[in-house]
C-alpha positions as CSV (number, residue, x, y, z in Angstrom):
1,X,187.4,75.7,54.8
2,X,190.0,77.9,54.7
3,X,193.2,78.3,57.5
4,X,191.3,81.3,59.2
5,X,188.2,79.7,60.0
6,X,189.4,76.5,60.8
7,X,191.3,77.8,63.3
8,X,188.5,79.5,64.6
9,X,186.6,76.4,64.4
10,X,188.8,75.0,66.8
11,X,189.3,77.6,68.9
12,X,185.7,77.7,69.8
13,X,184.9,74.3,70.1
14,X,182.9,72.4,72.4
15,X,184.9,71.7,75.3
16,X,187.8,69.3,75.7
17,X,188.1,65.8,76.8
18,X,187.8,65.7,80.5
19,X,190.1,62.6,80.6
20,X,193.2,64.8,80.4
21,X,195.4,63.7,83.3
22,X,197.2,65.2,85.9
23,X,200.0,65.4,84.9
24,X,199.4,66.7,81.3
25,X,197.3,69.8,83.2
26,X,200.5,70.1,85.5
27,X,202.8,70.6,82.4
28,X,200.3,72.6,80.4
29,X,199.8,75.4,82.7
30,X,203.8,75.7,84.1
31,X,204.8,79.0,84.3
32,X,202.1,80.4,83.5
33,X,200.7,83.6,84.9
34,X,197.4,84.5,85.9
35,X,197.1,87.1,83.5
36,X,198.0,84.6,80.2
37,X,195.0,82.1,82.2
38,X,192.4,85.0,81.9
39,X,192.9,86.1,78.6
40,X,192.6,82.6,77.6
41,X,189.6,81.7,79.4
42,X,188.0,84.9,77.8
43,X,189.2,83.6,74.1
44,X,187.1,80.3,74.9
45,X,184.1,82.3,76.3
46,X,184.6,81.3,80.1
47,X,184.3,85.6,80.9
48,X,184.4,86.4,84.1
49,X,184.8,83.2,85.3
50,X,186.7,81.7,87.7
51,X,188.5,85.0,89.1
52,X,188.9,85.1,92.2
53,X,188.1,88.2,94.7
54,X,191.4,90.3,94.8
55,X,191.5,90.4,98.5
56,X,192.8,86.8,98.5
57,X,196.4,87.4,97.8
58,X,199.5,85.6,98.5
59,X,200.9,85.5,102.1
60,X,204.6,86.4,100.9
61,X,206.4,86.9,97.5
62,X,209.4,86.1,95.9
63,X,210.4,88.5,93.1
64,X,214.0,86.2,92.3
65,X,212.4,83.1,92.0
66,X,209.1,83.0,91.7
67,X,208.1,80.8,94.5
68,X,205.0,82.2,95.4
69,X,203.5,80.8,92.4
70,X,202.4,78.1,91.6
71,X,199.7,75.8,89.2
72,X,198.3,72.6,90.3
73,X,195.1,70.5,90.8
74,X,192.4,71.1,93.6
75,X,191.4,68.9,96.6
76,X,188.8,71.2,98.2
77,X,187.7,71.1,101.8
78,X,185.2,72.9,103.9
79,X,184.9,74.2,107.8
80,X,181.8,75.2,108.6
81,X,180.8,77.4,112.4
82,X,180.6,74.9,114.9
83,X,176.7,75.0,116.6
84,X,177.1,72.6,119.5
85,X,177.7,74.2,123.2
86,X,181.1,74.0,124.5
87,X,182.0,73.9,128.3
88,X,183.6,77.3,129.5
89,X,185.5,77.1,131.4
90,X,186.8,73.7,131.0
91,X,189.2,72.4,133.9
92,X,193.0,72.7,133.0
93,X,193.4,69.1,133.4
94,X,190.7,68.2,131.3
95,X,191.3,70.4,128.2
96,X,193.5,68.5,126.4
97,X,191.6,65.1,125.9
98,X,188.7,67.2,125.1
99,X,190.7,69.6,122.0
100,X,191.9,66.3,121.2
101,X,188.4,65.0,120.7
102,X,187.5,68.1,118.7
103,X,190.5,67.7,116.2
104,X,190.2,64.0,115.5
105,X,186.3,63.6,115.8
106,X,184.6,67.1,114.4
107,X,187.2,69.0,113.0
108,X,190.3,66.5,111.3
109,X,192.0,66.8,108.6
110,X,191.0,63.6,106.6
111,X,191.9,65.0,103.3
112,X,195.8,64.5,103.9
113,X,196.0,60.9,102.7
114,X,194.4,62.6,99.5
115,X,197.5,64.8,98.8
116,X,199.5,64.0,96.3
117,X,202.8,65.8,94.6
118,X,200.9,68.7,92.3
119,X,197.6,69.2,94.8
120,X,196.5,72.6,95.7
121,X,194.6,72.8,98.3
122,X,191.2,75.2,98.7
123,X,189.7,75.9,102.1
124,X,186.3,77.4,102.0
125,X,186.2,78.5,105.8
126,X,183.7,81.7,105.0
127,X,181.9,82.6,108.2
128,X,184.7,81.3,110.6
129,X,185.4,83.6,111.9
130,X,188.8,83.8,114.1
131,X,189.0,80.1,113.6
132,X,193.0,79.7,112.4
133,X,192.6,75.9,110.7
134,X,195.8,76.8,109.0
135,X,199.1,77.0,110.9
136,X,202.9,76.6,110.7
137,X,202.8,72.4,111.1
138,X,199.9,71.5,109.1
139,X,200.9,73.8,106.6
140,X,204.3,72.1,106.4
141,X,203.3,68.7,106.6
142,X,200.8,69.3,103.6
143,X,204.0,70.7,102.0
144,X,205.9,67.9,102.9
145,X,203.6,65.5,101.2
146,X,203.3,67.1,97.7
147,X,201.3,70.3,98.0
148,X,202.3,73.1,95.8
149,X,200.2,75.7,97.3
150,X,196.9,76.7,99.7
151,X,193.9,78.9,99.0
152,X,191.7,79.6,101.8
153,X,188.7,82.2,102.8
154,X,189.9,81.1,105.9
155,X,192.0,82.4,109.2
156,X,195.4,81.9,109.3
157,X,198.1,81.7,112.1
158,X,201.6,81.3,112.5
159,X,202.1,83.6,109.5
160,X,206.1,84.2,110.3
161,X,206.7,80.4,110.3
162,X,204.9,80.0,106.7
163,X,206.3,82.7,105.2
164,X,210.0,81.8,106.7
165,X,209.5,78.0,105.5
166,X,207.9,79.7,101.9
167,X,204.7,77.2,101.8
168,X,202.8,78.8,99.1
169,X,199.8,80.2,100.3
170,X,196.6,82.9,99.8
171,X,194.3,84.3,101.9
172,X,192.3,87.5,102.9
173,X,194.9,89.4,104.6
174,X,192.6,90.5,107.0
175,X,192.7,87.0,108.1
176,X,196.0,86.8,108.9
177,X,197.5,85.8,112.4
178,X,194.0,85.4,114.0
179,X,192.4,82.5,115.9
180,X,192.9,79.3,117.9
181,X,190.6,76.1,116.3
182,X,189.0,73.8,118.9
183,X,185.9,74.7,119.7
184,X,184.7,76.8,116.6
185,X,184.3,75.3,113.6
186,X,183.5,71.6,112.1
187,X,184.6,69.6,109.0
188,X,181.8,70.0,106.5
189,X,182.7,68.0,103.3
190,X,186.2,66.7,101.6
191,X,185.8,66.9,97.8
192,X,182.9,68.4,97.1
193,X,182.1,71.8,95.0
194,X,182.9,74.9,97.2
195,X,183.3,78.9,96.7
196,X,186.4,80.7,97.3
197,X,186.0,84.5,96.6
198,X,183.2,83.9,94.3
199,X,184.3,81.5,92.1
200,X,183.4,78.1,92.2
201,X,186.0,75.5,93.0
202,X,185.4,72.1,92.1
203,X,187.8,68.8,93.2
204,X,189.9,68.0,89.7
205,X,189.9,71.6,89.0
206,X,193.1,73.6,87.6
207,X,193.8,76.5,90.0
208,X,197.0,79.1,88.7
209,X,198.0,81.6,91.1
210,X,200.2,84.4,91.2
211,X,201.0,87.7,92.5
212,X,198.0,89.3,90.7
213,X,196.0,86.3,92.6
214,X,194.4,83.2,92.0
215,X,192.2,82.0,89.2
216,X,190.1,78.9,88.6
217,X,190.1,76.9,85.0
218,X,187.5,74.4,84.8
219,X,189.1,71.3,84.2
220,X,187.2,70.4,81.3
221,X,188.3,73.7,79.4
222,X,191.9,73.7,81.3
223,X,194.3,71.7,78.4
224,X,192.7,74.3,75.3
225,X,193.2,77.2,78.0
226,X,196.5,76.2,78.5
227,X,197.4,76.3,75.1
228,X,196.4,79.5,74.1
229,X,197.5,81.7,77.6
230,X,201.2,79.7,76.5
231,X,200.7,81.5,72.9
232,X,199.8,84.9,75.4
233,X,203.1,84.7,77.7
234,X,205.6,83.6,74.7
235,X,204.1,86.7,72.3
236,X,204.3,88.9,76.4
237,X,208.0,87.7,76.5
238,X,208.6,88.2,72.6
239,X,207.7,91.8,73.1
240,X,209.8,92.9,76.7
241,X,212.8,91.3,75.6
242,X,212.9,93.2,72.4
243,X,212.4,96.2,74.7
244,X,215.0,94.7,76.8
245,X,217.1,94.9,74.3
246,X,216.6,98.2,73.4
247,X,216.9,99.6,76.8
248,X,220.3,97.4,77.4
249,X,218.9,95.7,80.5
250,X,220.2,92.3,81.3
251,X,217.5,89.3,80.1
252,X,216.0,88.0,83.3
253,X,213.9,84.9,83.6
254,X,210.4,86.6,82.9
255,X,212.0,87.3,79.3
256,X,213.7,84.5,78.3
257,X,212.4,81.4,76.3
């Protein structure tokens, strides 16, 4: 067999070990853009998979650093509409033992302890509504304990405190700065398969976002993806800095190796 088709061979080979850790993933798919993960996935026949809707974007960006990016393995959790009958009004005196109930009994977050440094995590909250599960604390906290970004379908609140404290995070901007939570909506499942902006998100997954927005690499495919969007950005970099170059502007950090 010669060079060419072996290459070929193993470019479009069955799929790769799905023992890959963490942490190899994590280092794989730094700095990587969304656009290198795309034309990757379409090299290994994953087309039009794993994009994500373009209306989730990221809340804020930051065009020095970068910050706004990020790559890193999904814990996935999903709020469904709450169908049990709430008391309206309910007396002043009695409202906060019964939110309290709400948050640690029907909607908690259980999935914290599950955090760990490289997690992303996914919200499917489609159908919520004006329920705001995401705010400036638990945001922080999730932060705090490892998280390098959040996805959501979801409402989100407290919008000038996340973007001020730069948590990484993408949503629906018509979502943005709406809703209170007890009352509305229920935990559904922690771990389990769910569907952000049409693409299917499962626990383990690689998720790479970006200004251009989020995409989805199943993780059995994500180590040869990896390695071939790499081969995308260096030959992307190759190229502007030559122009660079030529146009005598100073070598920034998108161009350099």
């Amino acid at each position: 067999m010669n060079v060419l088709l072996l290459t070929l061979s193993l470019l479009f080979a069955a799929p790769q070990d799905t023992t890959v850790s963490d942490s190899t993933l994590l280092a794989l798919c730094e700095g990587l853009r969304v656009a290198d993960v795309v034309d990757a996935m379409d090299v290994v026949g994953l087309r039009n998979v794993g994009v994500v809707d373009p209306r989730i974007q990221p809340l804020w960006r930051d065009l020095e650093d970068f910050r706004h990016r990020f790559c890193g393995i999904a814990l996935t959790v999903r709020y469904v509409p709450t169908n049990k009958i709430v008391p309206n009004p309910i007396p002043e005196e009695a409202f906060d033992a019964w939110s309290g109930r709400w948050y640690n009994e029907l909607s908690p977050e259980p999935f914290v302890d599950l955090i760990r440094p490289g997690t992303v995590i996914v919200i499917d909250a489609s159908g919520n509504g004006d329920t705001g599960s995401i705010g400036s604390y638990n945001s922080l906290l999730w932060y705090a304990r490892g998280a390098r970004g959040i996805v959501t379908t979801g409402s989100v609140r407290d919008t000038d405190e996340i973007i001020k404290q730069q948590i990484p995070l993408y949503m629906d901007p018509l979502q943005r700065g709406r809703g209170i939570r007890p009352g509305r909506n229920e935990l559904e499942s922690v771990n389990r398969p769910v569907e952000i902006g049409g693409a299917l998100v499962r626990p383990g997954d690689v998720i790479v976002a970006d200004g251009d927005g989020v995409v989805v690499v199943p993780r059995e495919h994500a180590a040869r993806v990896f390695r071939l969007a790499r081969r995308v950005l260096e030959a992307d970099k190759q190229g502007r800095r030559q122009l660079y170059e030529q146009l005598g502007l100073p070598l920034d950090k998108t161009v350099q190796q």
